[in-house]
C-alpha positions as CSV (number, residue, x, y, z in Angstrom):
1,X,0.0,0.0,0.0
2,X,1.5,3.2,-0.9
3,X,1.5,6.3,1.7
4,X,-1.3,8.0,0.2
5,X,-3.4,5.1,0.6
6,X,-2.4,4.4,4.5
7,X,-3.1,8.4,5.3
8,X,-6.7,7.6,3.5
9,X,-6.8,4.5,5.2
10,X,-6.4,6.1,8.5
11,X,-8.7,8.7,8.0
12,X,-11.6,6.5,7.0
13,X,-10.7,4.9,10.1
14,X,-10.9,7.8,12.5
15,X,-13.9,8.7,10.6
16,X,-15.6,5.5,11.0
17,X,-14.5,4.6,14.7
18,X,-12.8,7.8,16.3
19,X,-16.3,9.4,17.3
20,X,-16.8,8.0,20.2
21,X,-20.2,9.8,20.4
22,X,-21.0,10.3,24.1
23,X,-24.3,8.1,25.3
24,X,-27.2,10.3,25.8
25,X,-26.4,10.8,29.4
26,X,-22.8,12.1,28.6
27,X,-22.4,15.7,27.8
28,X,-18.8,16.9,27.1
29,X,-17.5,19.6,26.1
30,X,-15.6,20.4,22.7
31,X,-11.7,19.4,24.0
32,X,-13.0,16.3,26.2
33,X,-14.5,15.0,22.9
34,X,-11.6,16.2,21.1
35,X,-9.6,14.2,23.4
36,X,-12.0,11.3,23.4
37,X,-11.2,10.9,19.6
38,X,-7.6,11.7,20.1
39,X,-6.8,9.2,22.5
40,X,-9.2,6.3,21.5
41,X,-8.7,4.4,18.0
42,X,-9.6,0.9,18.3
43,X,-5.9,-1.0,18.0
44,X,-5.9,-3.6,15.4
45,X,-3.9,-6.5,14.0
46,X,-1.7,-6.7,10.5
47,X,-4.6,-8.2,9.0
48,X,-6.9,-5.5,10.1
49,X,-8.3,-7.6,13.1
50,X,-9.8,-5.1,15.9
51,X,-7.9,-5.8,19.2
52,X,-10.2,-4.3,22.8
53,X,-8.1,-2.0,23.8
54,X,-7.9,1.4,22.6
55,X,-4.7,3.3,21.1
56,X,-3.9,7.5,20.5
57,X,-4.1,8.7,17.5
58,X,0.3,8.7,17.4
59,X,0.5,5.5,17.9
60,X,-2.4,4.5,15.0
61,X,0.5,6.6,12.7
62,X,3.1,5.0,13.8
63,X,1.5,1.2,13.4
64,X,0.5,2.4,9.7
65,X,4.5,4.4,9.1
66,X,2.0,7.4,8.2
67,X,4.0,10.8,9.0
68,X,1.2,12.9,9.0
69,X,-2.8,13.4,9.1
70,X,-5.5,15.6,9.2
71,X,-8.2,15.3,11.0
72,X,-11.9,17.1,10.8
73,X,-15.1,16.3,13.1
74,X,-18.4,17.7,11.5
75,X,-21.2,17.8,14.2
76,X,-24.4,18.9,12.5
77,X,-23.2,19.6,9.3
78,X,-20.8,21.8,10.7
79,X,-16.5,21.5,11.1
80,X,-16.8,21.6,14.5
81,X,-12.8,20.8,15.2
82,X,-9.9,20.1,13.3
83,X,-5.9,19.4,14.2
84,X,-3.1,18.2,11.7
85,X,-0.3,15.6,13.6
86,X,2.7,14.5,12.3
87,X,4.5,15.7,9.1
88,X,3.9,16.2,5.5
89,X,6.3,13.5,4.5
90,X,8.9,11.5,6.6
91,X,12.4,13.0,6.9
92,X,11.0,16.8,6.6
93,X,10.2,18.9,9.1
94,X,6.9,20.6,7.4
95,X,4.1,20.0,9.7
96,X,0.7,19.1,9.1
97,X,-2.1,21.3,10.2
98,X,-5.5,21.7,9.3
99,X,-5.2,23.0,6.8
100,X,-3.4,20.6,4.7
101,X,-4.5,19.4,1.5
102,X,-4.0,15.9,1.0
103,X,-5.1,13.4,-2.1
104,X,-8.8,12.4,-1.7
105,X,-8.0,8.6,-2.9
106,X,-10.7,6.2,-1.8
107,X,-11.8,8.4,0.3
108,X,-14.0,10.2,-2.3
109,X,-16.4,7.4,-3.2
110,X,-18.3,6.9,-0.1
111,X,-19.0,11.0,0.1
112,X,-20.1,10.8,-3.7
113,X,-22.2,8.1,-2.2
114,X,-23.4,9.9,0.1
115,X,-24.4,12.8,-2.0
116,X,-26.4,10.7,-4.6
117,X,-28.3,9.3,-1.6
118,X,-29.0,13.1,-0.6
119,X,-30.1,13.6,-4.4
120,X,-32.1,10.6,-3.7
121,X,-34.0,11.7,-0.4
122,X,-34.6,15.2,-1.8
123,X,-36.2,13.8,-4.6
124,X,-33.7,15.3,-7.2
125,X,-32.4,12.0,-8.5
126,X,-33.9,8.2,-9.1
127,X,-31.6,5.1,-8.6
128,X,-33.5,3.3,-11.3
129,X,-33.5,6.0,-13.7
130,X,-31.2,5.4,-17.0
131,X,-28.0,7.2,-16.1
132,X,-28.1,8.6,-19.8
133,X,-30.9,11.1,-19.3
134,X,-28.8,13.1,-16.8
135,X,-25.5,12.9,-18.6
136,X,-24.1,15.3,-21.1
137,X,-21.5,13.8,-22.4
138,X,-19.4,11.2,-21.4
């Protein structure tokens, strides 16, 4: 897997299991959730197996060899937070922050996903619809 790939892999990961959203009982602030996210990624195996116990962020990068990431929590449709760790490429000293731009990769296909499914719900597009009648050209 190339470097790109690992950053994108990580950041579906923190996306997908870095939430941590607090039980309806729970109500943190913005740095204890910050710190919630920060500090507890699921550790996994090689092979991807999830592990019980809970790892930082750092050490995620590290497992991975990922220099740097990006990371952005949207709470109600809204960037509520977001931190760069690490650096832009190993060997430099050029940190990330947040506002680093890095390759969408993979990452891209379940937010275009995502969108249709709006289109869908808002009535603006049809899954069974022949693709042809919205295109313009190929």
């Amino acid at each position: 897997m190339k470097k790109s790939q690992l950053t994108t892999a990580l950041a579906v990961i923190l996306f997908l299991t870095g939430c941590n959203q607090p039980t309806a009982s729970e109500t943190l602030d913005t740095q204890q959730r910050f710190q919630r996210i920060e500090n507890g990624l699921p550790a996994m195996t090689a092979t991807g197996l999830l592990l019980g116990e809970k790892k930082p962020l750092i050490d995620r990068m590290g497992f991975y060899q990922v220099p740097g990431v990006s990371v952005a929590v949207i709470n109600n449709f809204e960037i509520e937070w977001a931190k760069g760790y690490g650096v832009l490429e190993e060997g430099t000293d050029y940190p990330v922050t947040k506002n680093t731009l890095f390759q969408a990769s993979s990452i891209s296909k379940p937010v275009t996903a995502l969108a249709a499914m709006y289109f869908v719900q808002e009535g603006l597009l049809d899954l069974d619809q022949d693709v042809n009648n919205k295109l313009v050209s190929w």
